[in-house]
VMD Tcl script that builds the backbone (N, CA, C; Angstrom):
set m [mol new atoms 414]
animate dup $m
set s [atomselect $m all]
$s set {name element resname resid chain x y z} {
  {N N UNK 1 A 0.859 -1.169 0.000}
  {CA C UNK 1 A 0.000 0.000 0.000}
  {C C UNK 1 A 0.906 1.233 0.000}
  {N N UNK 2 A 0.659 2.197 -1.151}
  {CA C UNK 2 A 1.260 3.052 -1.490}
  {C C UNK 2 A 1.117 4.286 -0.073}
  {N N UNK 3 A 1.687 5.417 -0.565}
  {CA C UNK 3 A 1.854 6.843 0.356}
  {C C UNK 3 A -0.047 7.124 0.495}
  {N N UNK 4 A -0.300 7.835 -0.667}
  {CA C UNK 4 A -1.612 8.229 -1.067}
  {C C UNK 4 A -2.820 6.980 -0.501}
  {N N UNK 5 A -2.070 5.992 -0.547}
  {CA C UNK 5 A -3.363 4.881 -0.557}
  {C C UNK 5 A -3.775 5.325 1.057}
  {N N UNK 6 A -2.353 5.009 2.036}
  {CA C UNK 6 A -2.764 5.190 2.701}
  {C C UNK 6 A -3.439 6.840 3.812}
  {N N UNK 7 A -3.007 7.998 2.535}
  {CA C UNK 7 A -4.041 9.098 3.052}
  {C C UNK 7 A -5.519 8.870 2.897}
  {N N UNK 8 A -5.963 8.218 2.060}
  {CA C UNK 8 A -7.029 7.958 1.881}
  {C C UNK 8 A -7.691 6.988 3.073}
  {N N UNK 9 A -7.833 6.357 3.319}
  {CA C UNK 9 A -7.854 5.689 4.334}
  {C C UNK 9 A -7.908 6.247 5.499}
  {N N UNK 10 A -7.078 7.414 5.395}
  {CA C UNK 10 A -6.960 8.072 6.569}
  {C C UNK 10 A -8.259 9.330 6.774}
  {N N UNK 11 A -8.366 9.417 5.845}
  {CA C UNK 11 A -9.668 10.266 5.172}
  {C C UNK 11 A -10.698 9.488 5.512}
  {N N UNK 12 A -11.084 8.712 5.051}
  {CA C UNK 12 A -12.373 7.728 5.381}
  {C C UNK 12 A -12.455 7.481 6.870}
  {N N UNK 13 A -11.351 7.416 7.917}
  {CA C UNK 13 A -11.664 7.492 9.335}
  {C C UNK 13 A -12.235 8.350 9.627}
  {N N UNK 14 A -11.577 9.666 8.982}
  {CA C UNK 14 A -12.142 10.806 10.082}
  {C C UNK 14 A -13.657 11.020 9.124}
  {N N UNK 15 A -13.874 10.456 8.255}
  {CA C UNK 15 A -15.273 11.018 7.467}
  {C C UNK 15 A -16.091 9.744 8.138}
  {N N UNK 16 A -17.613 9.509 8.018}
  {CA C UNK 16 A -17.975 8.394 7.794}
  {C C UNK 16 A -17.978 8.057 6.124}
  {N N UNK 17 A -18.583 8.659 5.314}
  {CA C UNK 17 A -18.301 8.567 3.908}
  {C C UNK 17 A -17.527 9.501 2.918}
  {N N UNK 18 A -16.689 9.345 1.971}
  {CA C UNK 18 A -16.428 10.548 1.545}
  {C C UNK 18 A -16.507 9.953 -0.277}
  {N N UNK 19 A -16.623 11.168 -1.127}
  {CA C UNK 19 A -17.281 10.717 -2.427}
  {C C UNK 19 A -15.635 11.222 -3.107}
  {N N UNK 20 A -15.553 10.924 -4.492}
  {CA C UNK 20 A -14.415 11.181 -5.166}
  {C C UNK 20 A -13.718 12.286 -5.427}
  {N N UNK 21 A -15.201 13.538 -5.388}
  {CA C UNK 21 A -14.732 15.032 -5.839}
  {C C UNK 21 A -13.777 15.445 -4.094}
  {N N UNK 22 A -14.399 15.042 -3.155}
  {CA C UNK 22 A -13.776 15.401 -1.642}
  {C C UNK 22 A -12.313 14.705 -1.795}
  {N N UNK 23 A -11.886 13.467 -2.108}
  {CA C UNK 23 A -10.785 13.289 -1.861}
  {C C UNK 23 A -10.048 13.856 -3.255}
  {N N UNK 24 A -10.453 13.911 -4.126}
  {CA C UNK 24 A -9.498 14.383 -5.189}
  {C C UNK 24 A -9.263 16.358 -4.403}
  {N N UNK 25 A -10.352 16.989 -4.039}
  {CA C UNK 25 A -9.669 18.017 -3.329}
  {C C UNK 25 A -8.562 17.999 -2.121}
  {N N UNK 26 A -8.952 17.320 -0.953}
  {CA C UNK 26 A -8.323 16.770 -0.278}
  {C C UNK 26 A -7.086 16.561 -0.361}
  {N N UNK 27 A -6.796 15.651 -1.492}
  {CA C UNK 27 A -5.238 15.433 -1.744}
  {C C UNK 27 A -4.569 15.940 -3.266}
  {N N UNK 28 A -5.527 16.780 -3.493}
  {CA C UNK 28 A -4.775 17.069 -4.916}
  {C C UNK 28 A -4.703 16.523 -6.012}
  {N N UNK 29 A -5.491 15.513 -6.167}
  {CA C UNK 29 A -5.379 14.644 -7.502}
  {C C UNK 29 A -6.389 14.720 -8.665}
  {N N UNK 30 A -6.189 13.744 -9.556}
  {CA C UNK 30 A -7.001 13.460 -10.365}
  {C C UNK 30 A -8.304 12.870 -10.294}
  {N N UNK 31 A -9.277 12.762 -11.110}
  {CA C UNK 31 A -10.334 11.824 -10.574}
  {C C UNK 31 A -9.856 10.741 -11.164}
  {N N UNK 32 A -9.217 10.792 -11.905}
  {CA C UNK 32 A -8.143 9.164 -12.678}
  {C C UNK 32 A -7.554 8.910 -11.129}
  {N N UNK 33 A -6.867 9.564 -11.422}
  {CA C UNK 33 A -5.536 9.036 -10.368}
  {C C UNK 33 A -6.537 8.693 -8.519}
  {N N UNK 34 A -7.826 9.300 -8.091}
  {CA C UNK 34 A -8.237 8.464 -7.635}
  {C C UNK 34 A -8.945 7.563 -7.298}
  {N N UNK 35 A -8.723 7.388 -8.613}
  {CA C UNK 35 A -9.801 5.769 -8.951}
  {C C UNK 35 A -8.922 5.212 -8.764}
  {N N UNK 36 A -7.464 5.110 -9.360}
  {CA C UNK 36 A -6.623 4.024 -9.696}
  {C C UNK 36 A -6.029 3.290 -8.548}
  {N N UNK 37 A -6.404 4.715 -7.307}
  {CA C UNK 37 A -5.601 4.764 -5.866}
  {C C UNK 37 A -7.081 3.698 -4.823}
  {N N UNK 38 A -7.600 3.810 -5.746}
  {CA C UNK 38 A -9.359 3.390 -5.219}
  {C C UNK 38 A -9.402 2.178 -5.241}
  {N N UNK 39 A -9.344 1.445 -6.524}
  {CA C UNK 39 A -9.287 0.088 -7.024}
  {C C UNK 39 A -8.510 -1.025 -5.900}
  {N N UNK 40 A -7.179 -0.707 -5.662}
  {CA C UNK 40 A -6.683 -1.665 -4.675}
  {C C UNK 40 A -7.593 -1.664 -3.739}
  {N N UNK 41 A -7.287 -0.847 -3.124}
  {CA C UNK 41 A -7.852 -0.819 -1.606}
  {C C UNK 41 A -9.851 -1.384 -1.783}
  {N N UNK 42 A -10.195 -1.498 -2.902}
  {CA C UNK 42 A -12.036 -1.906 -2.781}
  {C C UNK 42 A -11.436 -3.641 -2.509}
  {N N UNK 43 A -10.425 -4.120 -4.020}
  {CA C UNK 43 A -10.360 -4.996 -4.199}
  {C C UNK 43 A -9.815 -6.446 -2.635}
  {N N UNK 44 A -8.945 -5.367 -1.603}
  {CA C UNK 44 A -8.371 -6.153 -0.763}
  {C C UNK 44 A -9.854 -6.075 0.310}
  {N N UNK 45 A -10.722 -5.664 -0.027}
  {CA C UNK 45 A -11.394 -5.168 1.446}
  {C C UNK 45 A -11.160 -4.527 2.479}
  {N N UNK 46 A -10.511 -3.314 1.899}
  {CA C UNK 46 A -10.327 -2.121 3.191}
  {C C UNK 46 A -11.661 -1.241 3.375}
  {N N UNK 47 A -11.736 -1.051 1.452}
  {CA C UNK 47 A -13.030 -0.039 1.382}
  {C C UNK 47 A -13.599 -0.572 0.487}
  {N N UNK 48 A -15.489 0.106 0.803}
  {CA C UNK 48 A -16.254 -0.344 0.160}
  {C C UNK 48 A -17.245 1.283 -0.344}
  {N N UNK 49 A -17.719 0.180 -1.640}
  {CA C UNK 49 A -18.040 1.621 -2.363}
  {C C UNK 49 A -19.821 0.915 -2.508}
  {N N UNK 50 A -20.527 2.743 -2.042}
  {CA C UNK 50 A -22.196 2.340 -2.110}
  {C C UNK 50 A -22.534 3.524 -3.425}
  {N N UNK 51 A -23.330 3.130 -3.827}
  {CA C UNK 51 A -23.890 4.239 -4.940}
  {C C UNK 51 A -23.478 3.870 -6.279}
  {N N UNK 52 A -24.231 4.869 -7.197}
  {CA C UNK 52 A -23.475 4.542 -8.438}
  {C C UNK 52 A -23.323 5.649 -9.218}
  {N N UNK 53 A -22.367 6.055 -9.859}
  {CA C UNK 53 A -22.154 7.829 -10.843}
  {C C UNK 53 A -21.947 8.206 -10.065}
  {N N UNK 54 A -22.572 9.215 -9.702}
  {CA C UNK 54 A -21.903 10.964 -9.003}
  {C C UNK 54 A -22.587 10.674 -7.331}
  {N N UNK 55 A -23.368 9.327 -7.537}
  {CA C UNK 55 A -24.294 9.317 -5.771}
  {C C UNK 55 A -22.578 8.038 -5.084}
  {N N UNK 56 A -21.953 8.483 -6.149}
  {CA C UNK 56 A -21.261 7.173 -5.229}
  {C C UNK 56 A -20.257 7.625 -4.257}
  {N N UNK 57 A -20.127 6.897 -2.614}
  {CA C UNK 57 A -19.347 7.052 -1.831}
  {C C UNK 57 A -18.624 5.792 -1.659}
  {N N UNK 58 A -17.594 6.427 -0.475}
  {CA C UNK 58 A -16.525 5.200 0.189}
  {C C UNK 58 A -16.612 5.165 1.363}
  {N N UNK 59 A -16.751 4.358 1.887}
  {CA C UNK 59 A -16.546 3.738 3.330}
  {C C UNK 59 A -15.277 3.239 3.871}
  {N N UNK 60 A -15.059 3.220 4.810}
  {CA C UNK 60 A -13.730 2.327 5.664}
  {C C UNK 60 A -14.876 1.085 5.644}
  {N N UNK 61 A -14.075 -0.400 5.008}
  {CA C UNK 61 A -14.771 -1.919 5.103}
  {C C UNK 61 A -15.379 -1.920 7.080}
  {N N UNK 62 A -16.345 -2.652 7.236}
  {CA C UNK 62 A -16.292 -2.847 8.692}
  {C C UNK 62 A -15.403 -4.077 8.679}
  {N N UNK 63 A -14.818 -3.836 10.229}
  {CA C UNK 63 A -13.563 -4.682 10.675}
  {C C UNK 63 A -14.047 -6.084 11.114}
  {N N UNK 64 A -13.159 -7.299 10.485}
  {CA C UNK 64 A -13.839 -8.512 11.054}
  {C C UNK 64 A -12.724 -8.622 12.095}
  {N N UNK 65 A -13.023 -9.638 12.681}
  {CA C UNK 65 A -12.336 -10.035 14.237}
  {C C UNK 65 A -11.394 -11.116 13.764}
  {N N UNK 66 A -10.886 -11.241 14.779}
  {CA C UNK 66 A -9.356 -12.493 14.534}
  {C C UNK 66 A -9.874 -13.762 14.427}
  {N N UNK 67 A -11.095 -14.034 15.239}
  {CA C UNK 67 A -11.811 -15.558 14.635}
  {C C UNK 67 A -12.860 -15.483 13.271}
  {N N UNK 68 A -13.640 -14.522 13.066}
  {CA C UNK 68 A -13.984 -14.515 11.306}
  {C C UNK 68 A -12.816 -14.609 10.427}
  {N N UNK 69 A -11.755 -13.775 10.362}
  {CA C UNK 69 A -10.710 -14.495 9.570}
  {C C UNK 69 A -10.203 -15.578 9.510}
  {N N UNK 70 A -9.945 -16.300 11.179}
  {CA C UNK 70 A -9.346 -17.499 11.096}
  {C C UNK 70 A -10.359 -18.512 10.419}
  {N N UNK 71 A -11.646 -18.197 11.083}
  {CA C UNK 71 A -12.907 -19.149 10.530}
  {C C UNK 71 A -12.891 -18.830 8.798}
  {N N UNK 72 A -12.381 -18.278 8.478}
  {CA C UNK 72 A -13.230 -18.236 6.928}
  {C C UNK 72 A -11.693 -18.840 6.183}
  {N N UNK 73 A -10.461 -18.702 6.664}
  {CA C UNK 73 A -9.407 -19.255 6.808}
  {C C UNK 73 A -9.702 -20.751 6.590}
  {N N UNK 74 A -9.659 -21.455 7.294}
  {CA C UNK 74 A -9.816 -22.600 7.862}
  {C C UNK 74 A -10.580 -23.212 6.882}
  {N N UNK 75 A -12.163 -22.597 6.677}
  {CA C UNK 75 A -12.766 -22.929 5.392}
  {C C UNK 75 A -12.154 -22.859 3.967}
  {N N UNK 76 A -11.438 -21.847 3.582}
  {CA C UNK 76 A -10.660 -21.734 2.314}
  {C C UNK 76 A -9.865 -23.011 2.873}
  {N N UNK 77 A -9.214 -23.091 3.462}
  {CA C UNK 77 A -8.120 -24.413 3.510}
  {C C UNK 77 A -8.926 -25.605 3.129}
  {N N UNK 78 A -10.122 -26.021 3.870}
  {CA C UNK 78 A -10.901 -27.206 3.794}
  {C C UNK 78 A -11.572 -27.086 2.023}
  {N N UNK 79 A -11.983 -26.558 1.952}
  {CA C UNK 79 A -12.221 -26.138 0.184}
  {C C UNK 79 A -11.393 -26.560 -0.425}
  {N N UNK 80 A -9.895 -26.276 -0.309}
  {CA C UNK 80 A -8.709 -26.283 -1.210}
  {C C UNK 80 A -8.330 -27.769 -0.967}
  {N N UNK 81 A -8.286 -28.534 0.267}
  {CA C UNK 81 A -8.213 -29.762 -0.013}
  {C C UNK 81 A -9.046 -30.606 -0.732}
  {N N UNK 82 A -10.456 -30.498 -0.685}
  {CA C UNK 82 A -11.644 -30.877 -1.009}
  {C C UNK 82 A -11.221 -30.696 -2.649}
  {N N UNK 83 A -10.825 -29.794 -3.466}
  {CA C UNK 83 A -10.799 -29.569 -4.167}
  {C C UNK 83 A -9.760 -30.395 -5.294}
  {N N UNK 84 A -8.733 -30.231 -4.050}
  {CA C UNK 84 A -7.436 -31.578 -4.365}
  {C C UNK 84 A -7.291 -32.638 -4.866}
  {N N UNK 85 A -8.062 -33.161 -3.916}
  {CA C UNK 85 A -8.584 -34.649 -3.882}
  {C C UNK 85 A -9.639 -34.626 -4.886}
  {N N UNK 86 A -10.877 -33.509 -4.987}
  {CA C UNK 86 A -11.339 -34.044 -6.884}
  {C C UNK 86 A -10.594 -33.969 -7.571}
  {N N UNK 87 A -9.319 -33.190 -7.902}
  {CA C UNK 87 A -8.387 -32.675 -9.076}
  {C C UNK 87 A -7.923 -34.476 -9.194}
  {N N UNK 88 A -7.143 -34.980 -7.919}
  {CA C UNK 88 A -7.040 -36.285 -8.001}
  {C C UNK 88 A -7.645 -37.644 -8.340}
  {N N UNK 89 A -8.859 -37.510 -7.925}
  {CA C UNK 89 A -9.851 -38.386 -8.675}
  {C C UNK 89 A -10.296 -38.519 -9.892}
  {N N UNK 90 A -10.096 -37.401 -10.442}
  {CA C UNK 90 A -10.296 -36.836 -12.072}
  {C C UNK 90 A -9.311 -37.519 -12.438}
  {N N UNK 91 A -7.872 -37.152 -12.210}
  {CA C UNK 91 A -6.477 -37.481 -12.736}
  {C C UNK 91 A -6.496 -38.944 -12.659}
  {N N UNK 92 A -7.140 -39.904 -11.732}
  {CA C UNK 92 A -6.933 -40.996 -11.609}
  {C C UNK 92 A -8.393 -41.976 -12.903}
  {N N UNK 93 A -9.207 -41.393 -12.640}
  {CA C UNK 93 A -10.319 -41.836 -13.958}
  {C C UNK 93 A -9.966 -41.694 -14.886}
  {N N UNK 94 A -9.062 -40.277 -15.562}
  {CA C UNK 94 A -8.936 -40.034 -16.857}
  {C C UNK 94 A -7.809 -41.205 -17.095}
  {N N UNK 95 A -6.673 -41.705 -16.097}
  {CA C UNK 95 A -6.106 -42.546 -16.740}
  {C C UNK 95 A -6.806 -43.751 -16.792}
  {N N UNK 96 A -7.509 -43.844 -15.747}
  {CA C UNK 96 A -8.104 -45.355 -16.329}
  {C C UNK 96 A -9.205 -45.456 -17.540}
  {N N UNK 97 A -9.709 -44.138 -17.818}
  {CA C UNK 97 A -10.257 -44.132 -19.276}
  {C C UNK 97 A -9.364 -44.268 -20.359}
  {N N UNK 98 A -8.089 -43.657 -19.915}
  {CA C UNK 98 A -7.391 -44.146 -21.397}
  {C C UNK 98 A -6.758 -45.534 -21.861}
  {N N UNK 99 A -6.546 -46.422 -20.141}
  {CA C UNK 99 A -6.557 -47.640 -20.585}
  {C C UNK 99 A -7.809 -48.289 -21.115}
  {N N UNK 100 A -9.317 -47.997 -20.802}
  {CA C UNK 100 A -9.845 -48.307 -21.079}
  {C C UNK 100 A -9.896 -48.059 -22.588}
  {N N UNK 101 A -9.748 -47.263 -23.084}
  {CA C UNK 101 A -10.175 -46.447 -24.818}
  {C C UNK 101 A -9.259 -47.494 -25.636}
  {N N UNK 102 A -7.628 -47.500 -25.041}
  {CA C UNK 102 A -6.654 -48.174 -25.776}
  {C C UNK 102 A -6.961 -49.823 -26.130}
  {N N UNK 103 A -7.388 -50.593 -24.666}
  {CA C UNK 103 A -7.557 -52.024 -24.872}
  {C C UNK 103 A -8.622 -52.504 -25.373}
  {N N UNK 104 A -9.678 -51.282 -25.407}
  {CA C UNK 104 A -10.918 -52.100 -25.988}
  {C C UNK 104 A -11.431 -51.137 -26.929}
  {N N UNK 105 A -10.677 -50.333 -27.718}
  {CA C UNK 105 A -10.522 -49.702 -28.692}
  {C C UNK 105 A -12.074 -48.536 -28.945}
  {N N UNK 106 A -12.493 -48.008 -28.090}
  {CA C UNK 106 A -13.677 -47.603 -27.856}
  {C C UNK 106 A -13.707 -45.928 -27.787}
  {N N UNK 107 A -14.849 -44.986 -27.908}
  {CA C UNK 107 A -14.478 -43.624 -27.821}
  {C C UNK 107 A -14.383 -43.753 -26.145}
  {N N UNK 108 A -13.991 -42.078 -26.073}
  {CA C UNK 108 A -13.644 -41.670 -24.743}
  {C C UNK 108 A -15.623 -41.923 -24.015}
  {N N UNK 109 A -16.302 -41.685 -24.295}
  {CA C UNK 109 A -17.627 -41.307 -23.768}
  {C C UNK 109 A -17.858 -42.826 -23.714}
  {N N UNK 110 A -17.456 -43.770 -24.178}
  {CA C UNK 110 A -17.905 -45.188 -23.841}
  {C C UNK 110 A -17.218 -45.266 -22.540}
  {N N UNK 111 A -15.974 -45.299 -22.840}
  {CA C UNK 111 A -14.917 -45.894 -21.830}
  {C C UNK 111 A -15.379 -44.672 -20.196}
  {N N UNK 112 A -15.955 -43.736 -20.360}
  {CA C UNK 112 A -16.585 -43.384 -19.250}
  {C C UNK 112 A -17.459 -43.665 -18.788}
  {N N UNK 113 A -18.158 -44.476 -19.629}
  {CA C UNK 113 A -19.296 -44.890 -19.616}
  {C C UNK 113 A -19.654 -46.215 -18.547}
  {N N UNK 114 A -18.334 -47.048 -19.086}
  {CA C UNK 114 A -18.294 -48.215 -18.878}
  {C C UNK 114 A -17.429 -47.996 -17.035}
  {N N UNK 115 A -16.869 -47.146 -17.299}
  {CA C UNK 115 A -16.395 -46.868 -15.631}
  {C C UNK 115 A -17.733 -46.326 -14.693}
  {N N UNK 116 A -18.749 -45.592 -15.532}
  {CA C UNK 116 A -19.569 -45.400 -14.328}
  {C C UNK 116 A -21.004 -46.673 -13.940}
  {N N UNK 117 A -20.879 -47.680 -15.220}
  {CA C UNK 117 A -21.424 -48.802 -14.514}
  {C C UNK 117 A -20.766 -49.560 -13.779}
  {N N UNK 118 A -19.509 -49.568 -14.011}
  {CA C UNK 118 A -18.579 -50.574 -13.257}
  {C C UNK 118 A -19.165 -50.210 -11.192}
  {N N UNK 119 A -19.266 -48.799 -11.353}
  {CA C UNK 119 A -19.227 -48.057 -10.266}
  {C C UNK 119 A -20.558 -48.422 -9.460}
  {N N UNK 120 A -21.486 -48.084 -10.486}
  {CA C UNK 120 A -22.772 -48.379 -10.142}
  {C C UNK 120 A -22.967 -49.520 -9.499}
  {N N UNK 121 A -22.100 -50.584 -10.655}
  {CA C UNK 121 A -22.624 -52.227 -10.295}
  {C C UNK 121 A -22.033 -52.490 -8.525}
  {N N UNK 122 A -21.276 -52.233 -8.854}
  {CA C UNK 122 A -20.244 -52.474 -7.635}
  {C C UNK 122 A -20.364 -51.914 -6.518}
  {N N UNK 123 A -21.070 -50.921 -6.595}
  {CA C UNK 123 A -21.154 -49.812 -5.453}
  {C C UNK 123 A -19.495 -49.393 -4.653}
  {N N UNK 124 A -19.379 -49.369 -5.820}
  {CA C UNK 124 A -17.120 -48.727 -5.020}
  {C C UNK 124 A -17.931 -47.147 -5.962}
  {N N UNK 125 A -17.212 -45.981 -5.262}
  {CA C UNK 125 A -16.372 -44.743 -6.421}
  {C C UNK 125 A -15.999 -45.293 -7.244}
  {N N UNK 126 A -16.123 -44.070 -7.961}
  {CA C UNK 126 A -15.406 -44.313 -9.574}
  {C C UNK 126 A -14.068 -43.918 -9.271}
  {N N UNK 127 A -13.724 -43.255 -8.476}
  {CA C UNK 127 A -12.184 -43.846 -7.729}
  {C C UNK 127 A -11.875 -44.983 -7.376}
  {N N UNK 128 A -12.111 -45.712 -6.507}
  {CA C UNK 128 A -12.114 -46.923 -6.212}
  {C C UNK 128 A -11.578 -47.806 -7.761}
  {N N UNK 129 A -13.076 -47.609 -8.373}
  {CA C UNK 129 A -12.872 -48.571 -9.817}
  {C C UNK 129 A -11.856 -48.101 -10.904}
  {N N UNK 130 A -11.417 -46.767 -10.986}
  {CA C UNK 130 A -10.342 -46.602 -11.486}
  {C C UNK 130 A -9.138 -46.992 -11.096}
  {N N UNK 131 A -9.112 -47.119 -9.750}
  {CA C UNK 131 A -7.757 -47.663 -8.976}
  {C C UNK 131 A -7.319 -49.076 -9.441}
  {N N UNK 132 A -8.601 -50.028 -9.220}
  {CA C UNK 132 A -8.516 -51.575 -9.806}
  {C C UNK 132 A -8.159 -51.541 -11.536}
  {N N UNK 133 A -8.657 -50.483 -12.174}
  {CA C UNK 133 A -8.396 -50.791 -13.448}
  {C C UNK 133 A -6.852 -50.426 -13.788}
  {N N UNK 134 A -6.504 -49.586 -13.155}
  {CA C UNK 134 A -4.673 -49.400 -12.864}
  {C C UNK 134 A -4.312 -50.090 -12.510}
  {N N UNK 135 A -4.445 -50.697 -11.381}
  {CA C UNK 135 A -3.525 -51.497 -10.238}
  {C C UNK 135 A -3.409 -53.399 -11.604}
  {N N UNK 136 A -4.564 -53.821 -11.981}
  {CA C UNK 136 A -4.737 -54.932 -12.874}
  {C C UNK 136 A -3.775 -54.336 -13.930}
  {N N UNK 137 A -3.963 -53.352 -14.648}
  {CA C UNK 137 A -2.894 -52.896 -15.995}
  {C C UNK 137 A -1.262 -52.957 -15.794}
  {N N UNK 138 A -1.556 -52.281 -14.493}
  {CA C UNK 138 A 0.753 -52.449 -13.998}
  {C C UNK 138 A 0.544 -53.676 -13.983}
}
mol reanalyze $m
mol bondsrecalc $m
mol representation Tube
mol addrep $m
């Protein structure tokens, strides 16, 4: 966070709202230059902007506490594993679709096909049944 970014900011304390023409007097600038000074600071969640055209103001963001961050923390982490482990399950079907496509010479939409009855029949994941169709191929 730049010099300016943080006058601004500093502006929005002592205001409850302040609109673009106030801080471009304020500090001397452009209405370019403080948009451009604007943009970070909406994007990280310091400030938030209500209105729209010439009704529009800025706010200081309201402050979350050390457990909403950690909590929403914690969730991004659990997401990102969650997310992992599909990236992995994908990675592990698509190869067993391509053994499937190669040995029994079939399109890709069969050979998926044929993995999600395998799945069905069996009641394993289509992880599971991709694993056996690897583990039999090595």
């Amino acid at each position: 966070m730049n010099q300016r970014q943080q006058e601004i900011l500093k502006l929005l304390s002592q205001h409850p709202s302040i609109g673009t023409k106030q801080v471009q007097e304020a500090l001397g600038l452009t209405r370019a230059r403080v948009h451009q000074l604007l943009v970070p600071l909406l994007k990280k969640g310091l400030v938030k902007k209500e209105g729209r055209a010439r009704a529009t103001v800025y706010k200081l963001a309201e402050k979350r506490s050390f457990e909403q961050i950690t909590r929403e923390n914690w969730e991004l982490r659990r997401k990102v594993l969650e997310l992992e482990k599909t990236l992995d399950d994908r990675k592990l079907i698509e190869r067993a679709k391509e053994i499937l496509i190669a040995q029994f010479d079939i399109l890709p939409t069969e050979a998926y096909r044929k993995l999600q009855d395998q799945s069905m029949n069996s009641g394993k994941s289509m992880r599971e049944v991709a694993e056996s169709i690897l583990a039999a191929f090595e």
